[in-house]
N, C-alpha and C positions, 0 to 999 in steps of 0.2 A: 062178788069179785069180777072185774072186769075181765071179757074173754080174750084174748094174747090173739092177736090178728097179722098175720106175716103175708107178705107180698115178694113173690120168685120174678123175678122183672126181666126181662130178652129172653127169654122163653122159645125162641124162634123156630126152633122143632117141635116146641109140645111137647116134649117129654120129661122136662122137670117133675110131671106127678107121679110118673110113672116109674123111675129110676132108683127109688129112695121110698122107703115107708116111709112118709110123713104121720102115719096114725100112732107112731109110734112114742109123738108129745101127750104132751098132758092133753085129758076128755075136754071139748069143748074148744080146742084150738083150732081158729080159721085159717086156712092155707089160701090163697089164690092166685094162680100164674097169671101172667101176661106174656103173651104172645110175639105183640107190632110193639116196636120200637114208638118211644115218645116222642111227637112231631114238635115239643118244645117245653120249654123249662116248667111254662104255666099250666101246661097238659099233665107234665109227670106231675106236679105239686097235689094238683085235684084230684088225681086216681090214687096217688101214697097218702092224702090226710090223716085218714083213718087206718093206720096199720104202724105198728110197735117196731115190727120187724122186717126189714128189706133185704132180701135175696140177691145179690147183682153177680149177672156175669162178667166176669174180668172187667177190662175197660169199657163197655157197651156202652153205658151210661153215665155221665157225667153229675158229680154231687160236688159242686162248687160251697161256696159260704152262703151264698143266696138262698140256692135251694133248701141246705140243712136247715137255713133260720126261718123257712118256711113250712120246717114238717115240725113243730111241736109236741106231737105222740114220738116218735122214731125215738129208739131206745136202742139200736142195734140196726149197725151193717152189718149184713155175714158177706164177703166179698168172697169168691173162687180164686183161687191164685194166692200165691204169699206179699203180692204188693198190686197195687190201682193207683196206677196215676190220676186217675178219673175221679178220685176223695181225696176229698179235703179235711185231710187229717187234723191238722190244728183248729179248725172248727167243727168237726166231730169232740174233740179234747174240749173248746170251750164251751160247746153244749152237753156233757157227759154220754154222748153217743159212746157205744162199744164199737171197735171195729175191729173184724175179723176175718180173716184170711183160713185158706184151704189148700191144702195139696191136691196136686194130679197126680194120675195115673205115671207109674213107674215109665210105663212103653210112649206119655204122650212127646218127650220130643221125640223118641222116632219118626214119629206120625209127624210132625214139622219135617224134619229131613226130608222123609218122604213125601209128603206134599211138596218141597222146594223142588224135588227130584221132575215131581210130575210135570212141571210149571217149565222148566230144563229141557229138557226131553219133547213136551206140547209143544214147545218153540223152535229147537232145532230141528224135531223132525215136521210141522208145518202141523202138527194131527187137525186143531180145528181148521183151517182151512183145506185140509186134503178132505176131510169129512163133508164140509157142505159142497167142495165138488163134487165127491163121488155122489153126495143125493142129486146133485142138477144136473148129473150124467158127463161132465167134465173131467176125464179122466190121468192124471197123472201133471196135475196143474203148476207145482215148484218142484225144486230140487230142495231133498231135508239136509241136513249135513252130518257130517258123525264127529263124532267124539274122542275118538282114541287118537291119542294123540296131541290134542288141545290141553290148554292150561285152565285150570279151574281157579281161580280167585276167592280166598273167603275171607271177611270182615269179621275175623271172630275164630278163634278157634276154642269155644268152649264145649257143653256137651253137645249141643248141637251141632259147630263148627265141625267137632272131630268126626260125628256120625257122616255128615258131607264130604269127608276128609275121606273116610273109608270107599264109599259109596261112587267118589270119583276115581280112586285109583283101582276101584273094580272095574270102569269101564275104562281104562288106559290112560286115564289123561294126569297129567303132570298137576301139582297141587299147590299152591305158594296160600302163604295165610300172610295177617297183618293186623294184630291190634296195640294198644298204646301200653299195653302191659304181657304181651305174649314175650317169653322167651325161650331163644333158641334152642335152647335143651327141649323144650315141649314141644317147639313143633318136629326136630328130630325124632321124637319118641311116636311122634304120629308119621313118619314119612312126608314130611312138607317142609317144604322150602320159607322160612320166615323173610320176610322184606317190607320194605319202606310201603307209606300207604301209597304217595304218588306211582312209587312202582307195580304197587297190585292192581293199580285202575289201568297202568298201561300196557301190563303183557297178559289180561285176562282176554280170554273166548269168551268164559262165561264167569260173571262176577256175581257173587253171594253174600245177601246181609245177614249177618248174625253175633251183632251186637246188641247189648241194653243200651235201654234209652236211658242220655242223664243228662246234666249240665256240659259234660264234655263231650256229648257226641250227639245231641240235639241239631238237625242240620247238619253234620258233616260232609253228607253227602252234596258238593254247591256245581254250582256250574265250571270251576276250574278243573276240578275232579272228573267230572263228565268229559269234559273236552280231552282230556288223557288217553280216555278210552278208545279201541278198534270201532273204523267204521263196522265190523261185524261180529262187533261184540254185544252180548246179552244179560242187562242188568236183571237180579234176580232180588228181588227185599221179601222174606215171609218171616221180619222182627218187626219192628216198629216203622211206622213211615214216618215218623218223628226224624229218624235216622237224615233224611231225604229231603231239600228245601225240592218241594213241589213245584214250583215255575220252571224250575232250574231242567227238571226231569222231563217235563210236560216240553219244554223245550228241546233239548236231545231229540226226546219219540219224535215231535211233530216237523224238526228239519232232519230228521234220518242220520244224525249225528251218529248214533248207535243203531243195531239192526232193531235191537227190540226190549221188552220187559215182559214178566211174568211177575203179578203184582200177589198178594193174598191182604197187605194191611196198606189203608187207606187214609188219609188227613182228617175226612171224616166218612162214618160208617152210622148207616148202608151209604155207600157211594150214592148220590143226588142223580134220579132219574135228569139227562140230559147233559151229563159231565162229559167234559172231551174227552179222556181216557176211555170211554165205554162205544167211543167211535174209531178209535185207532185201530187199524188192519193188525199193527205190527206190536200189539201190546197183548199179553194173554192173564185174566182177571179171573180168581174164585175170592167166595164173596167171607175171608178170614176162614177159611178153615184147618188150618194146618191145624190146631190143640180140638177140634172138631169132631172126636169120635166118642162113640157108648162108651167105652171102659172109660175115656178121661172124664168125662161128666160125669159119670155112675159116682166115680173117685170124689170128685170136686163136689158132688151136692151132696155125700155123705161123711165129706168131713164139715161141710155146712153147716147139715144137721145135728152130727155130733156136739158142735159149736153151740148150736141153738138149746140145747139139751142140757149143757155144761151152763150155760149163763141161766137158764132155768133155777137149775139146784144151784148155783151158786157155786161151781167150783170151776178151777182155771180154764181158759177158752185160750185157742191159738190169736191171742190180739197183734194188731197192727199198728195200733195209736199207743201211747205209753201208759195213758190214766188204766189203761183196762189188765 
């Protein structure tokens, strides 16, 4: 019998072996992580030939039609997350690929809120720049600003939304939300003010994405939108940069249109050593880790596993695509 050979792929902490008994398959199953992101389609193809089973972290890595109709053996995605834009389901479906989806950690959107928070907070009150002054001995370099008082903007008020929802009227500032389906009963029931989108880009301090990405909000974010906004106003995205046409934004930063951004998700990931955004003074960057912590991964690679386990023996698996 041929040995069942599975590949954990964006592995980018190393701890995919260590999170999850993997010993816990059938004797004789090969496990092996990867670490560094695939530098291209034809790289990822040669290292996945030989493996049945592929591990992916949420969106990290892209499995077009191409790719699928170049891995042959592949019998099974186990994806993290309940959806990947990043597979291509209907040619998973035409090749009899399983695909499958996992939950996170109950606490992992906190852990987004809070990351958005930190990103907020970096920015208003200056932290990385007041940081590399105080090492070069330059002391008291900007003035930060505070918060109480100002209007928070969120593009979204779902479980995320409302966490930021709460978290902003902890620190005094006024709350207004706005999406294509939000109503006013809900956002009363959170203490926020529901309004038009034009309106949320124009009376935000600080503006908050936390919307899904789809056909109707792909690019919403354009440059008529941007131009709405306070000269010192602070766009914040820890959803999808999809959300975001990227020129549009890169433009705002680069003529000061807006004071600044606090980025977590990117057009493409890892951000391309030498991108204008990683030179902006006024732009503050962590490299996706809002859903980023031990319990969410612990969560996500052992419903993986389970996944891997269940398509084993043969009984139901959390599928994504329909044949499965």
């Amino acid at each position: 019998m041929q040995t069942l050979r599975i590949a954990i792929i964006d592995d980018h902490q190393q701890v995919a072996m260590d999170l999850v008994d993997w010993a816990t398959l059938p004797e004789g199953t090969f496990v092996r992580a990867f670490d560094v992101p695939f530098s291209s389609e034809d790289v990822m193809v040669a290292q996945l030939a030989d493996f049945d089973v592929v591990v992916a972290m949420r969106e990290r890595t892209h499995f077009g039609s191409s790719a699928i109709g170049r891995l042959p053996r592949l019998k099974m995605l186990a994806t993290t997350g309940l959806r990947n834009a990043a597979i291509d389901l209907q040619a998973c479906l035409g090749r009899g690929i399983v695909v499958t989806g996992a939950r996170g950690a109950a606490q992992s959107l906190s852990s987004t809120a809070e990351l958005a928070w930190s990103l907020i907070l970096g920015l208003c009150k200056q932290i990385p720049s007041g940081q590399d002054a105080a090492r070069s001995g330059h002391w008291q370099p900007t003035l930060a600003q505070g918060l109480h008082g100002k209007v928070l903007g969120l593009a979204g008020l779902g479980h995320v939304g409302s966490r930021m929802a709460l978290l902003g009227q902890a620190f005094g500032m006024e709350v207004l939300a706005w999406s294509s389906n939000l109503k006013p009963e809900r956002a009363r029931a959170h203490g926020v003010e529901a309004v038009s989108r034009h309106e949320l880009f124009q009376r935000s301090d600080v503006l908050s994405m936390h919307l899904g990405l789809g056909p109707a909000t792909a690019g919403l974010v354009d440059d008529d939108l941007l131009r709405l906004m306070k000269p010192g106003a602070y766009f914040i995205n820890t959803a999808r940069a999809g959300l975001v046409q990227e020129q549009a934004l890169m433009e705002a930063l680069r003529e000061r249109r807006i004071a600044g951004a606090g980025l977590d998700v990117f057009w493409q990931e890892p951000v391309p050593a030498g991108h204008a955004l990683l030179q902006m003074d006024n732009v503050l960057i962590t490299p996706h880790l809002g859903y980023v912590t031990r319990e969410n991964l612990q969560v996500f690679y052992q419903g993986v596993l389970d996944n891997i386990r269940a398509w084993i023996d043969g009984r139901p698996v959390l599928a994504l695509n329909p044949s499965s």
